[in-house]
SETORLUM-221937 format. One record per residue: residue number from 0; residue in one letter; chain; x, y negated, z of N, C-alpha, C in turn. Coordinates in Angstrom, 1 decimal. Layout:
// residues N
> NUM, A, A, X, Y, Z, X, Y, Z, X, Y, Z
...
This chain:
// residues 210
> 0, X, A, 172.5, 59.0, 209.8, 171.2, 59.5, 209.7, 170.2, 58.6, 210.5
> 1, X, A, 168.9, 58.4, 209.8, 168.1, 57.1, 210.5, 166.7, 57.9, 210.5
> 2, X, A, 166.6, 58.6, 211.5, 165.1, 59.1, 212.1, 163.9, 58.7, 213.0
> 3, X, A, 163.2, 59.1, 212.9, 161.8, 59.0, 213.8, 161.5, 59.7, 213.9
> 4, X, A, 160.6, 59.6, 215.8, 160.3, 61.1, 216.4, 159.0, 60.8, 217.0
> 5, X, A, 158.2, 61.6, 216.2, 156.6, 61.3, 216.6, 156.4, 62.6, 217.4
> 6, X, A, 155.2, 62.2, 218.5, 154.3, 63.5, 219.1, 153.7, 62.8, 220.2
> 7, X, A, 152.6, 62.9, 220.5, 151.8, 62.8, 221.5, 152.4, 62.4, 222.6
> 8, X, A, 151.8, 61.4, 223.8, 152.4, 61.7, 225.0, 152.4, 62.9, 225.8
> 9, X, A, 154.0, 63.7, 225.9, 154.0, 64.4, 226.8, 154.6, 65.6, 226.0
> 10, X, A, 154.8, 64.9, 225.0, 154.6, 66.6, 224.1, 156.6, 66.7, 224.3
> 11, X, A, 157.2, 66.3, 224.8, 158.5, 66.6, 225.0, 159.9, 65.8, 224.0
> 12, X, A, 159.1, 64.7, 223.9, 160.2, 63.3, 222.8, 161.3, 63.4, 223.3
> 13, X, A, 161.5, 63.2, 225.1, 162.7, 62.3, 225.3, 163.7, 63.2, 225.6
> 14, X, A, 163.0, 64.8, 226.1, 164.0, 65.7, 226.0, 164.8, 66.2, 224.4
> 15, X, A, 164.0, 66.2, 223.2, 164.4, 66.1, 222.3, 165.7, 65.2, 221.7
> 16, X, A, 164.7, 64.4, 221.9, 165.5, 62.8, 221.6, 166.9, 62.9, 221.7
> 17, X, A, 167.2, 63.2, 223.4, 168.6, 63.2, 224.3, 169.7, 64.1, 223.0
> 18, X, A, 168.7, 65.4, 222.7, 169.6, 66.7, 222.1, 170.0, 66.1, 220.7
> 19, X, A, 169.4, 65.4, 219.9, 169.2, 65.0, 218.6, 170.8, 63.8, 218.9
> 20, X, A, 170.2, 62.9, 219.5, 170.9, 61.6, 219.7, 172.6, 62.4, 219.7
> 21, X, A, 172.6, 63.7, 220.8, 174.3, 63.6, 221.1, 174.6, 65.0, 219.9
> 22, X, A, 174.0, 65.6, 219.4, 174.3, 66.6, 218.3, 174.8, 65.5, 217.4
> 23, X, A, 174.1, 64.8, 216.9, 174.4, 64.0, 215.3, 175.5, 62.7, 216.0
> 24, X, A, 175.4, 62.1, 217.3, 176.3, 61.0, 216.7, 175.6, 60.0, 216.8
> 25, X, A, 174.6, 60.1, 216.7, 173.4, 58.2, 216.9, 172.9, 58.0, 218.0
> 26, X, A, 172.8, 56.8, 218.0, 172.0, 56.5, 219.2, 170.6, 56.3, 219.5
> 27, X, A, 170.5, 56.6, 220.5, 169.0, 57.1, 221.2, 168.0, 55.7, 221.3
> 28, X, A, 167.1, 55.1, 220.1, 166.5, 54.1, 221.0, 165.0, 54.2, 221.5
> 29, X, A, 164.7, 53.9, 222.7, 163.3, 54.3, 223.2, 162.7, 53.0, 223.1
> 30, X, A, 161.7, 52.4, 222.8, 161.0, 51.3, 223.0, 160.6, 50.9, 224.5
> 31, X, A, 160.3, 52.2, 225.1, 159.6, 52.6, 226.6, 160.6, 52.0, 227.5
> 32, X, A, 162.8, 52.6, 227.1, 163.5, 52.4, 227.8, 163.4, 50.7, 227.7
> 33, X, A, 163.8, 50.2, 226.7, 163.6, 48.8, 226.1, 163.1, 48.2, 227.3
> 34, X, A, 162.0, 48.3, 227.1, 160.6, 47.7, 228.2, 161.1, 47.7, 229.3
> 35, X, A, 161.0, 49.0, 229.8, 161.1, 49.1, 231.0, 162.6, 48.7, 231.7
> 36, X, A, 163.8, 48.1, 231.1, 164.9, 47.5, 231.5, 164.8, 46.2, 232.1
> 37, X, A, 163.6, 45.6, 230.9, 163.1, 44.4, 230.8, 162.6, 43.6, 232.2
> 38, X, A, 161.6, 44.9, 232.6, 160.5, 44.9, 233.1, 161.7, 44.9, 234.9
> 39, X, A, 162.6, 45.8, 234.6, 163.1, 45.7, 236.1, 163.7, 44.8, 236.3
> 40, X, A, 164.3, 44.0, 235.1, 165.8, 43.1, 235.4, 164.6, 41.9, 235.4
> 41, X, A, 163.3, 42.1, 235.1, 162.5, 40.5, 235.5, 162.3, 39.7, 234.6
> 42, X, A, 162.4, 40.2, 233.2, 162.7, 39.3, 232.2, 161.0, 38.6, 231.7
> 43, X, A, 161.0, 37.7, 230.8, 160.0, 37.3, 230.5, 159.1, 38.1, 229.5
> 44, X, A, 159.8, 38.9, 228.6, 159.1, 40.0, 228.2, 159.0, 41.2, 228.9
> 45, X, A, 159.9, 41.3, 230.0, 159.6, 42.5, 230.7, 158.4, 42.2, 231.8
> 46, X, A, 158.1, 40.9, 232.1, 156.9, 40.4, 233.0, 155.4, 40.5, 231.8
> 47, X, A, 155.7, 40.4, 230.7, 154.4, 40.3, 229.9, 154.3, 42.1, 229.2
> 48, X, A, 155.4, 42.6, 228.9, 155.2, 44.1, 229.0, 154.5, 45.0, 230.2
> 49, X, A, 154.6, 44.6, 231.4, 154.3, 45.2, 232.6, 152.6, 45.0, 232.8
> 50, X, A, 152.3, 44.0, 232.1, 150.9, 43.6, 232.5, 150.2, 44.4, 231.5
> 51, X, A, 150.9, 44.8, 230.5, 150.4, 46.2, 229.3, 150.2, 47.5, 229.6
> 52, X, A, 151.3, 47.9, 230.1, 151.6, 48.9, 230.5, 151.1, 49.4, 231.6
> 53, X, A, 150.8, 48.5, 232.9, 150.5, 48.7, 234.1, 149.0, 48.9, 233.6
> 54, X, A, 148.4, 49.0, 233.0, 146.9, 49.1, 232.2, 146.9, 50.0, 231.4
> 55, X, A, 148.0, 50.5, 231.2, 148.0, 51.8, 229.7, 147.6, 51.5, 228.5
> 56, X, A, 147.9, 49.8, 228.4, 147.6, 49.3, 227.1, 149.1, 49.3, 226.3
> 57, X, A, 149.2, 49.3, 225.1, 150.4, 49.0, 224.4, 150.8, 47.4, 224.3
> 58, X, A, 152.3, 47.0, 224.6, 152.9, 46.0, 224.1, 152.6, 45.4, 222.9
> 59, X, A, 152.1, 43.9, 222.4, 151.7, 43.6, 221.0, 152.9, 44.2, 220.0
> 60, X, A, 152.2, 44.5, 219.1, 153.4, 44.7, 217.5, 154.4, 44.0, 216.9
> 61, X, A, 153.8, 42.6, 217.8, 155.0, 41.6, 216.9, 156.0, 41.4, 218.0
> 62, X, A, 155.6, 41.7, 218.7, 157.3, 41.3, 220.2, 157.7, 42.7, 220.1
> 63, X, A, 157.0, 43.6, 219.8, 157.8, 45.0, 219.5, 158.4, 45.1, 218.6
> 64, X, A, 158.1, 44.8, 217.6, 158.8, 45.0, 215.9, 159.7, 43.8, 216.1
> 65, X, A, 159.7, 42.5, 216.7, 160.9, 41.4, 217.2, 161.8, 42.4, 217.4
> 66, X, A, 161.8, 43.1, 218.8, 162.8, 43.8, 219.5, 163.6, 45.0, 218.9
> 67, X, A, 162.7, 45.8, 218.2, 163.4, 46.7, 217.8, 163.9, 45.9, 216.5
> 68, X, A, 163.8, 45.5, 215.9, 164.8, 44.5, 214.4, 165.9, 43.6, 215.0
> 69, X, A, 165.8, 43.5, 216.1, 166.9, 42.8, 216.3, 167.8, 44.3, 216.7
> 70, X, A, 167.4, 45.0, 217.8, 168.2, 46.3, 218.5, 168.9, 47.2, 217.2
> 71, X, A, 168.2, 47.5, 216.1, 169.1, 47.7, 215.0, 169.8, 47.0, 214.3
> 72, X, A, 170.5, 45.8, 215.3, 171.6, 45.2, 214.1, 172.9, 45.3, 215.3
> 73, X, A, 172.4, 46.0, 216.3, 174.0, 46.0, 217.2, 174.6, 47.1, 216.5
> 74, X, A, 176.0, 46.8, 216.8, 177.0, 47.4, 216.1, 176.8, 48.9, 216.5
> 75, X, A, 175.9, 49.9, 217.3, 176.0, 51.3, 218.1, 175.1, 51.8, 216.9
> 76, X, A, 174.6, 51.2, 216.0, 173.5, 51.5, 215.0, 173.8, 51.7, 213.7
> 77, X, A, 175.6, 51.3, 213.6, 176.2, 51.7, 212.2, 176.2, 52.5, 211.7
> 78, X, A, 176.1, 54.2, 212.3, 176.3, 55.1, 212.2, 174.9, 56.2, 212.5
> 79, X, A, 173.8, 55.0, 212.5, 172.7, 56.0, 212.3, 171.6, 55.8, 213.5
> 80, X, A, 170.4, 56.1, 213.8, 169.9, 56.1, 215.2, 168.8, 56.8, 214.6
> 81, X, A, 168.0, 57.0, 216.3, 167.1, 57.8, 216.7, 165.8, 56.5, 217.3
> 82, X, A, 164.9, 56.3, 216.3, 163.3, 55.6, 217.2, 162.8, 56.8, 217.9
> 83, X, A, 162.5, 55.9, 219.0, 161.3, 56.9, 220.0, 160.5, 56.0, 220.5
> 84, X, A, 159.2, 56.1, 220.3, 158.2, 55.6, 220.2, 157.7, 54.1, 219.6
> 85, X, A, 159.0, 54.5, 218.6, 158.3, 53.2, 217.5, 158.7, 53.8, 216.2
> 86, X, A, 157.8, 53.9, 215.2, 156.6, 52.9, 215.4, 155.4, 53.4, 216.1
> 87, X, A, 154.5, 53.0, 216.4, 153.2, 53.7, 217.2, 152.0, 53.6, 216.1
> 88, X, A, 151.8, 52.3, 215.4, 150.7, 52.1, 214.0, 151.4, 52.1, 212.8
> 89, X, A, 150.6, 51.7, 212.1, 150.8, 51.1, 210.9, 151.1, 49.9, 210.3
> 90, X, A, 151.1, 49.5, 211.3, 151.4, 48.1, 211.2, 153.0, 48.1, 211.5
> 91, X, A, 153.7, 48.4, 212.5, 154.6, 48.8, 213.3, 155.7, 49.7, 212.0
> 92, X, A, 154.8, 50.5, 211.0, 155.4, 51.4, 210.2, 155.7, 50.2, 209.2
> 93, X, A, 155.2, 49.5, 208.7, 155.3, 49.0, 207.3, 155.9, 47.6, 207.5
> 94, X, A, 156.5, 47.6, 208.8, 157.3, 46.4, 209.1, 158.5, 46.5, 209.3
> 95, X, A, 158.6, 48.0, 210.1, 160.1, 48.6, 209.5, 160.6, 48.9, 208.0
> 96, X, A, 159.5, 49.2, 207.3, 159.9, 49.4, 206.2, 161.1, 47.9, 205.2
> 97, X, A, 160.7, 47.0, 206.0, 160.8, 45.9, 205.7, 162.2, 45.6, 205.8
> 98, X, A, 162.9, 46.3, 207.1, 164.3, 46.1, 207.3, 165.2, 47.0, 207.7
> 99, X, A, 164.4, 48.4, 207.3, 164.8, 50.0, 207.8, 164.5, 50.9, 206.1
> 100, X, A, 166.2, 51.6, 206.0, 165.4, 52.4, 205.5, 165.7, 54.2, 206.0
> 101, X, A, 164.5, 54.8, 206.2, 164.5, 56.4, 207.4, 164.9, 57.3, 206.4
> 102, X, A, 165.6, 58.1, 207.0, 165.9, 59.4, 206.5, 164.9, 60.5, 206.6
> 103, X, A, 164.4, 60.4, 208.0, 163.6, 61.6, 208.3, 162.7, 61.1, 209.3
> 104, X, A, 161.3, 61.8, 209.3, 160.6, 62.0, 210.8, 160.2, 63.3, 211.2
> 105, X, A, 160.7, 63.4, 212.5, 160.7, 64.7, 213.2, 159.6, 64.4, 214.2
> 106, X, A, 158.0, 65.3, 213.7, 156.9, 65.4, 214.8, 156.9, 66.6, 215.0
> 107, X, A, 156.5, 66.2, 216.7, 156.2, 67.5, 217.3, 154.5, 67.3, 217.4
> 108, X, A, 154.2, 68.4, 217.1, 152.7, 68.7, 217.5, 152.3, 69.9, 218.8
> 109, X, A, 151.4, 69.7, 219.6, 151.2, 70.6, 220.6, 150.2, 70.5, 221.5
> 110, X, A, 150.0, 71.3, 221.8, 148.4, 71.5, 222.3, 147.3, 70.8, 223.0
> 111, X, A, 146.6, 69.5, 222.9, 146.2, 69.1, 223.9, 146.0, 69.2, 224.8
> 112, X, A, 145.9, 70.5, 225.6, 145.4, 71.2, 226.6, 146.8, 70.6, 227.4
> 113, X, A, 147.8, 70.9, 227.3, 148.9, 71.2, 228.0, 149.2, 69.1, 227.9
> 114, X, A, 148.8, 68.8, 227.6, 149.2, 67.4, 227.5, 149.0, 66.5, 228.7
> 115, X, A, 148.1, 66.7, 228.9, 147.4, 66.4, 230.7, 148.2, 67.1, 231.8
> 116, X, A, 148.8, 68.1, 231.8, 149.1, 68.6, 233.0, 150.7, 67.8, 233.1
> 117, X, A, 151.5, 68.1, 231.6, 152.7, 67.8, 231.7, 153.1, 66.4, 231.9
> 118, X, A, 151.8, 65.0, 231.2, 152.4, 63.9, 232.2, 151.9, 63.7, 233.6
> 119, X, A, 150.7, 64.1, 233.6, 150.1, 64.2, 235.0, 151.2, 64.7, 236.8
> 120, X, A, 151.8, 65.9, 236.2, 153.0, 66.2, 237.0, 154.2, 65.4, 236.8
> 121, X, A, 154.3, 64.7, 236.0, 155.8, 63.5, 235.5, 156.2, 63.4, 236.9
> 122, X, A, 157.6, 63.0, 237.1, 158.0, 62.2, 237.8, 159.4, 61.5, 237.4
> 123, X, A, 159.6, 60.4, 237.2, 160.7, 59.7, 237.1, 161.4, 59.2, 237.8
> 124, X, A, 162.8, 59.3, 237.4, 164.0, 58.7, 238.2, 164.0, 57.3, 238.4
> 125, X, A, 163.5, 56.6, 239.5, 163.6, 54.5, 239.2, 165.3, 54.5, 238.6
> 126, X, A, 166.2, 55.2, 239.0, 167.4, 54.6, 238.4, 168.0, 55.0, 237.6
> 127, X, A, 167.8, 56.3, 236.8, 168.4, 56.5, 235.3, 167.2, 56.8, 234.6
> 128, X, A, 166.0, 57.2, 235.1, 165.2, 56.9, 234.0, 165.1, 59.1, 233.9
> 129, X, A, 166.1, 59.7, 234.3, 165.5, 60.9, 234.4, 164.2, 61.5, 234.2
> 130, X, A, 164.0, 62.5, 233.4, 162.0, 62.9, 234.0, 162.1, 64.3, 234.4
> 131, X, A, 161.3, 64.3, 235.1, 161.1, 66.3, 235.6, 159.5, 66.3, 235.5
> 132, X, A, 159.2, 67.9, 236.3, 158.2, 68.0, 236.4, 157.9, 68.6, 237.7
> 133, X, A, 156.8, 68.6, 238.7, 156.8, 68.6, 239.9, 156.7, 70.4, 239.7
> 134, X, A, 156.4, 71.0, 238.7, 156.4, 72.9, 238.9, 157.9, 73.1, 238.9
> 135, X, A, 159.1, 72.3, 238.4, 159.8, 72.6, 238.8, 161.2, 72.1, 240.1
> 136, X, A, 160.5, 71.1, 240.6, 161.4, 70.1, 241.8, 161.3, 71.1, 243.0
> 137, X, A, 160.0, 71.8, 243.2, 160.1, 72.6, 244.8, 160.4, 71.7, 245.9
> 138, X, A, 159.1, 70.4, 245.6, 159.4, 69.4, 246.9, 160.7, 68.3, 246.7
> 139, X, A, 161.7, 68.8, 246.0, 163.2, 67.7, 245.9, 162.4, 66.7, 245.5
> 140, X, A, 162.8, 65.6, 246.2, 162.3, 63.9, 245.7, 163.3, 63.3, 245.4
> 141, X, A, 164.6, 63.8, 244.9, 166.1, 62.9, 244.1, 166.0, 63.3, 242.8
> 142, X, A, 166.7, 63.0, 242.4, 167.0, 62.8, 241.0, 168.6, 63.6, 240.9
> 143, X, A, 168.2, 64.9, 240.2, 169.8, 65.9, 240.2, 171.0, 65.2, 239.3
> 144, X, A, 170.2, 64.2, 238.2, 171.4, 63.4, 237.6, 172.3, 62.3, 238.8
> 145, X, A, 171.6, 61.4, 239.1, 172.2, 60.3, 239.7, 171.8, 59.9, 241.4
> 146, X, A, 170.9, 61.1, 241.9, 170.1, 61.4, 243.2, 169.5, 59.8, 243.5
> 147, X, A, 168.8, 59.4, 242.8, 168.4, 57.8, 242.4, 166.2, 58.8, 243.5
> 148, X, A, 165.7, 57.9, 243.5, 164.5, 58.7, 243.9, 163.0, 58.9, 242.8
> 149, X, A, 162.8, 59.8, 242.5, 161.8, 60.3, 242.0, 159.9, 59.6, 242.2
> 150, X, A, 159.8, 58.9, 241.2, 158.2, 58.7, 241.8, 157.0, 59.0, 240.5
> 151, X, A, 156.2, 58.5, 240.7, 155.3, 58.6, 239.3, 154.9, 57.5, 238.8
> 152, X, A, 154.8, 57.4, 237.9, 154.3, 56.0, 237.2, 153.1, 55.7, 237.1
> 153, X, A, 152.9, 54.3, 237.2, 151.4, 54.2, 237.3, 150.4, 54.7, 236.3
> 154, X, A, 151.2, 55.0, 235.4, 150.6, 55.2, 233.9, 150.1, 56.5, 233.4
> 155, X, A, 150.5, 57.3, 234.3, 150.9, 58.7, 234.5, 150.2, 59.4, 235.3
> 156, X, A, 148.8, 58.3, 235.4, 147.9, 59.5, 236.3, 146.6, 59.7, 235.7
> 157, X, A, 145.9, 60.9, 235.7, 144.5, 61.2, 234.6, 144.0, 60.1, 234.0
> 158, X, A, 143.2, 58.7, 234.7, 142.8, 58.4, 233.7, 143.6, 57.2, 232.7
> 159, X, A, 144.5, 57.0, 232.9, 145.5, 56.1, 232.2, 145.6, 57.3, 231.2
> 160, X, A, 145.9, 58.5, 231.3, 146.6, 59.2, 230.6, 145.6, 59.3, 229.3
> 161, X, A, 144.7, 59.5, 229.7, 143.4, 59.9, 228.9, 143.3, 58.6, 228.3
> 162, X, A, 143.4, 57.6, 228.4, 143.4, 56.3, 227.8, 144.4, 56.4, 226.7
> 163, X, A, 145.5, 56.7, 227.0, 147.0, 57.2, 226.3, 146.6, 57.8, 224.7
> 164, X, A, 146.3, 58.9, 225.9, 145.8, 59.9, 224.8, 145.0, 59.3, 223.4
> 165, X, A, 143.6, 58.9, 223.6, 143.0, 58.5, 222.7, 143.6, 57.1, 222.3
> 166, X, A, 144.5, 56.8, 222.6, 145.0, 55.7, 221.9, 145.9, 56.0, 220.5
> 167, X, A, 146.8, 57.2, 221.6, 147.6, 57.9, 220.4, 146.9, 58.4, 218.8
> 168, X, A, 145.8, 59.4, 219.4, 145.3, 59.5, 218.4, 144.5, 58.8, 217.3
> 169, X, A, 144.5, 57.8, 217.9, 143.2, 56.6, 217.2, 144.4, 55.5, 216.2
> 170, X, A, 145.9, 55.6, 216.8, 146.4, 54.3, 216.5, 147.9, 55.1, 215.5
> 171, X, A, 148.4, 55.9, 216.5, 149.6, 57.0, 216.1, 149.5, 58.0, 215.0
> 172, X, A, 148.8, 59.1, 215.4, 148.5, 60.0, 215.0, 148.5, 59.5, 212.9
> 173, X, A, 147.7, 58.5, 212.4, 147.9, 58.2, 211.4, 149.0, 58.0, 210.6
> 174, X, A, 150.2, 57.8, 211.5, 151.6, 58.1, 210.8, 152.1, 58.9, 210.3
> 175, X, A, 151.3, 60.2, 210.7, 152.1, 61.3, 210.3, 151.6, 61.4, 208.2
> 176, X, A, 150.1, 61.1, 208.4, 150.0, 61.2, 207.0, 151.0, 60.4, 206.2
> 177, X, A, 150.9, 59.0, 206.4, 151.7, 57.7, 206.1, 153.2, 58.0, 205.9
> 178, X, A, 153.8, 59.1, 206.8, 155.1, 59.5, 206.2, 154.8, 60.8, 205.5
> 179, X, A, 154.3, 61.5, 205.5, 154.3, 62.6, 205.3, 154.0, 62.4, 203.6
> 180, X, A, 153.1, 61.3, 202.7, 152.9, 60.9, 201.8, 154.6, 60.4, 201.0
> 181, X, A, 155.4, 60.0, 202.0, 156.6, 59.6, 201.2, 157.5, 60.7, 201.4
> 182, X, A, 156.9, 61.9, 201.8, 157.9, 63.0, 201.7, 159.0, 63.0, 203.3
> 183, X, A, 158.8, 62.3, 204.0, 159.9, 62.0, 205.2, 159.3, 63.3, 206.3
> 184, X, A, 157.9, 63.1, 206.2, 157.5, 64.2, 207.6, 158.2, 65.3, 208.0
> 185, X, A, 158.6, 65.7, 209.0, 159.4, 67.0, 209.6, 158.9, 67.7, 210.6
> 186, X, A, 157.9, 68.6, 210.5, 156.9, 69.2, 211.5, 157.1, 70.2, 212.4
> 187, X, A, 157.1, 69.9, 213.5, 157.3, 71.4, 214.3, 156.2, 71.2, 215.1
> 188, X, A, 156.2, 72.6, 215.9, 155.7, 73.1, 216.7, 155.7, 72.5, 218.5
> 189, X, A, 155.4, 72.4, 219.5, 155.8, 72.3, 220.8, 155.0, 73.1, 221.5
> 190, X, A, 155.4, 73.8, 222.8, 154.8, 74.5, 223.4, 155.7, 75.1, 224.9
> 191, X, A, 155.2, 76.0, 225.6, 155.7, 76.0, 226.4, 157.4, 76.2, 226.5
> 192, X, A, 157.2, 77.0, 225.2, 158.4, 77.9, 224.6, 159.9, 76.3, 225.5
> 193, X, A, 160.9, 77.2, 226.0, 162.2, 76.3, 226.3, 162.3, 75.3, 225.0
> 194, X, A, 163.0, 73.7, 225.4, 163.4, 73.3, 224.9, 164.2, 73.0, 223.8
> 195, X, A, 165.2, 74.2, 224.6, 166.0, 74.4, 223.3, 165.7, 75.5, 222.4
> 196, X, A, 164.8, 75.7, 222.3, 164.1, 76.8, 221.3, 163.8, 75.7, 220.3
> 197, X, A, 162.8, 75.1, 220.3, 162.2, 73.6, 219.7, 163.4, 73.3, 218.8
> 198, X, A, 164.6, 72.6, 219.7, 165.2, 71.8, 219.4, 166.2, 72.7, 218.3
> 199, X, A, 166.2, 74.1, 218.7, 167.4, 74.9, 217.5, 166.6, 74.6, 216.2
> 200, X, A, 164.9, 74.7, 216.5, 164.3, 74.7, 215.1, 164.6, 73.6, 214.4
> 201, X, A, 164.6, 72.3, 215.2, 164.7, 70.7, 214.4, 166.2, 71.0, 214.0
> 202, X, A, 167.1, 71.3, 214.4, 168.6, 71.6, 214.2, 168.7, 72.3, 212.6
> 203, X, A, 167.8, 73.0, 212.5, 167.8, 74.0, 211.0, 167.5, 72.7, 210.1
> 204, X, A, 166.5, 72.4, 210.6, 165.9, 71.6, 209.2, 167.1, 69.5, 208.7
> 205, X, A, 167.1, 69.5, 210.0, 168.1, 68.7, 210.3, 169.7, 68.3, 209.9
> 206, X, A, 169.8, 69.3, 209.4, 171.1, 69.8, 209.5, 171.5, 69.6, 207.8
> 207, X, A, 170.2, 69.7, 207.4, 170.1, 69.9, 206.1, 170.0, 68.3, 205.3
> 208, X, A, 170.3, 67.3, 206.2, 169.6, 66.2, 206.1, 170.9, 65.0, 206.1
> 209, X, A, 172.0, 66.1, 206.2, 173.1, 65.3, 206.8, 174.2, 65.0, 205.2
């Protein structure tokens, strides 16, 4: 199975993502994780990613769409995968089309309101990449997976986010029509409601896809 997982920043992808990836069998690919591996081990596109990112701008389309076309020809992709946060445009869409073909897209939609608070409280693990949220740490600064230390990202503070935001909508957001026209779209809901509430609903529809 070969999907894509659209929603807003914040709206809860990578907790998703994780549940989807180890239910079905595929592998999880993040564009974000991509980067940011890049970005620690010093690489030359991790040095030219960082100067994007560190600005809350997006990575260009064609070193992105390079990376992910090449990432889907390792052999962990025989059996199906999971995009997370690619594609982001249309441009990005119709270039996978090129050497991809998707089963499904699973978007979550959810409130703007709540969008702001939940990356704004982010905090990530520097060493597995973990996320929480500071309503529920009570002060803990480790990381309960790998006790690695908890910080925020630069990206991840109001006005970056807000930058985020209207980017998503101006550049992302258009996807959904664009699949939704080839019949692929898979729409749910996001909200405060547990995770695995969400994720039992993508499971129904999902399931059906197999």
């Amino acid at each position: 199975m070969k999907l894509i997982l659209l929603g807003a920043p914040g709206a809860g992808k990578g907790t998703q993502a994780t549940k989807i990836a180890e239910r079905y069998g595929i592998v999880h690919i993040s564009t974000g994780d991509i980067f940011r591996a890049n970005i620690k081990n010093g690489t030359e596109i991790g040095l030219l990613a960082k100067s994007y990112t560190d600005s809350g701008k997006l990575v260009p389309d064609e070193v992105t769409v390079a990376i992910v076309k090449d990432r889907l020809t390792w052999d962990d992709c025989k059996n199906g995968y999971l995009l997370d946060g690619f594609p982001r445009n249309l441009y990005q869409a119709e270039a996978l089309d090129t050497f991809a073909n998707i089963d499904g897209v699973v978007n979550i939609n959810i409130d703007p309101n709540l969008l702001m608070d939940r990356l704004c409280g982010r905090r990530v693990c520097r060493e597995c990449g973990e996320s929480y949220h500071v309503s529920t740490l009570n002060g803990v600064t480790t990381c309960a997976r790998c006790g690695g230390e908890l910080y925020q990202r630069k990206d991840d503070n109001p006005e970056t986010v807000g930058e985020r935001l209207a980017v998503y909508n101006e550049q992302t957001a258009p996807l959904i029509d664009y699949y939704g026209k080839k019949g692929l779209i898979l729409n749910f809901t996001g909200s405060e409601a547990p995770a695995d509430v969400l994720f039992g609903e993508i499971v129904k529809v999902l399931d059906k896809l197999q």
